[in-house]
N, C-alpha and C positions, 0 to 999 in steps of 0.2 A: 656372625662370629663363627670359627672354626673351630673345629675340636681339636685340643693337642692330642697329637699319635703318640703313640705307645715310644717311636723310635727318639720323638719329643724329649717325653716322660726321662728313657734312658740317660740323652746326653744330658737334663737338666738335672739329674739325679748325680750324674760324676762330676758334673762341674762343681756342685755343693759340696760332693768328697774332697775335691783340691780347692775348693773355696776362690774358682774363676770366673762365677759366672756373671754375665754382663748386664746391663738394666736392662736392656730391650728383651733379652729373654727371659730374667726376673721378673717383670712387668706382661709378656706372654704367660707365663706361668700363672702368675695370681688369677688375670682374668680368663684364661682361657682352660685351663689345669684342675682336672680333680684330685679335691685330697686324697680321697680313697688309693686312685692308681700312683700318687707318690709316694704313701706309705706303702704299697706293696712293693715294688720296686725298690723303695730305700730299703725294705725288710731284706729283699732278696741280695741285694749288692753288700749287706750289712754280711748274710750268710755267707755270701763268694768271698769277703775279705777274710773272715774267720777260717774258712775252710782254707785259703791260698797261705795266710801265716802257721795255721798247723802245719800245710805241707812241710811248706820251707821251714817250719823250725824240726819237726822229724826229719828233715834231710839232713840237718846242719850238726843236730844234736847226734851224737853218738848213742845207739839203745844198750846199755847196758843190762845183763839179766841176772 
């Protein structure tokens, strides 16, 4: 058995954000995927999304003072 990479990890992590992901790499995933590096990953993409909606809502929002 092989180990899923990291680059694995990444797309299996955005397919679950848009809710694409297909059984052959659902089914990679469970047996081949450690928990640990999908929660880090999902941790990190969780922060990228957070930080990318602050951006854009501080651009959109007018700052009043």
């Amino acid at each position: 058995m092989m180990q899923s990479t990291l680059k694995d990890t990444f797309k299996s992590v955005a397919a679950a954000f848009f809710g694409v992901q297909n059984e052959r790499s659902r089914q990679r995933d469970f047996s081949q995927g450690k928990l640990s590096h999908f929660i880090i990953v999902g941790l990190i993409c969780v922060l990228i999304f957070i930080g990318a909606l602050a951006a854009i809502v501080s651009l959109v929002v007018p700052s009043s003072l």
